[in-house]
C-alpha positions as CSV (number, residue, x, y, z in Angstrom):
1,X,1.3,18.2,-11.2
2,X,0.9,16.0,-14.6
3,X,-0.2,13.4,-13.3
4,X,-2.9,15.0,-11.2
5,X,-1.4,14.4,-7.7
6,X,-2.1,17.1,-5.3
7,X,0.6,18.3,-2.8
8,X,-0.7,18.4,1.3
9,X,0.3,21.1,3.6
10,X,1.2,18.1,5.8
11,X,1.0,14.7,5.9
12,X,-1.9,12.6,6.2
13,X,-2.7,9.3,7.2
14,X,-4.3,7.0,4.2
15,X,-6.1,3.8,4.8
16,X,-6.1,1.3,2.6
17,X,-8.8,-2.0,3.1
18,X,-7.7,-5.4,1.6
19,X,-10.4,-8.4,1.8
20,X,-10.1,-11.3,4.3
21,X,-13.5,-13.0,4.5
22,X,-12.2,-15.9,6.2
23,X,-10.0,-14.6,8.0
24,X,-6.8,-16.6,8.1
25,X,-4.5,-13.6,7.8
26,X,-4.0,-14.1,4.2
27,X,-5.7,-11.7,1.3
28,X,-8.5,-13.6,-0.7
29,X,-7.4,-15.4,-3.7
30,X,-3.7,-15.4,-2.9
31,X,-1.3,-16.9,-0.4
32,X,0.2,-13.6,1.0
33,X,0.7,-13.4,4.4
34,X,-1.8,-9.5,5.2
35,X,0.9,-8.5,7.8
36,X,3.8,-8.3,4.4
37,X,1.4,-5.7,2.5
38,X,3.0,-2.5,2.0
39,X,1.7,0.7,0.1
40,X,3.2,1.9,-3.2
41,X,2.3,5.0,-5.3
42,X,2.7,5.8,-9.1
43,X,4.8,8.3,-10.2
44,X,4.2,10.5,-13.0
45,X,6.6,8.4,-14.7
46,X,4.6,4.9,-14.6
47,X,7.0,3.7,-12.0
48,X,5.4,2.2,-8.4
49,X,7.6,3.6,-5.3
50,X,7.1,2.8,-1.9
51,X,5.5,4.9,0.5
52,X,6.0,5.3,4.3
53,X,3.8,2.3,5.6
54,X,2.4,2.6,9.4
55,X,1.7,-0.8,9.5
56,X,-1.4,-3.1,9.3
57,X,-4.4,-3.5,11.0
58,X,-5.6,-7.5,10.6
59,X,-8.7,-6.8,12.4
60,X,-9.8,-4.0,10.4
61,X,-8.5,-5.2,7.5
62,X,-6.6,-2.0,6.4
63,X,-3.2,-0.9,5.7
64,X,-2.1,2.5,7.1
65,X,0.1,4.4,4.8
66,X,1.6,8.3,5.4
67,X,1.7,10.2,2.5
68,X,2.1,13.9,1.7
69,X,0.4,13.9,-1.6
70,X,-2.4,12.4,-3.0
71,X,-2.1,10.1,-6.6
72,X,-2.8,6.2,-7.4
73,X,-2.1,4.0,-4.1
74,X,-1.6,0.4,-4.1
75,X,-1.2,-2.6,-2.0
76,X,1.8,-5.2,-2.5
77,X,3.5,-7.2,-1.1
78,X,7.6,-7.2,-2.0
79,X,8.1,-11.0,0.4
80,X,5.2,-12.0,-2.4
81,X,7.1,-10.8,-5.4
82,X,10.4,-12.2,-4.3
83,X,11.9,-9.2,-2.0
84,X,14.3,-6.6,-4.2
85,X,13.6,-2.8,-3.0
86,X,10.3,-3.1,-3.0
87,X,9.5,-1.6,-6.0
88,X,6.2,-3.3,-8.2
């Protein structure tokens, strides 16, 4: 692949950690709510898509994502940047 993703057999699970030192259930330095993070990846075209999100751990601090393949992940949240599809 191009962008140097590599194709799984099968999916995996992918954790993702996201800091809340004090923990009030929002990330550091913002005002989103942890529990409205989702996971994104970019495509080869510079686009970010959604990816199936598990859900999110608030003790743990992490954000379980399924994914098939593996590339450039990110954490959003799409209540944060107004709603839409989701898309960054």
């Amino acid at each position: 692949m191009a962008s140097g993703r590599s194709q799984l057999a099968a999916p995996v699970d992918l954790y993702l950690s996201y800091s809340d030192t004090d923990g009030d259930g929002r990330v550091d330095g913002t005002g989103i709510d942890a529990t409205t993070l989702r996971g994104y990846y970019l495509s080869d075209t510079g686009v970010w898509y959604p990816v199936d999100t598990i859900g999110v751990d608030t003790v743990a601090r992490e954000v379980r994502l399924l994914t098939n393949h593996f590339t450039l992940f990110a954490l959003a949240s799409p209540a944060a940047a107004g709603g839409g599809d989701g898309a960054c």
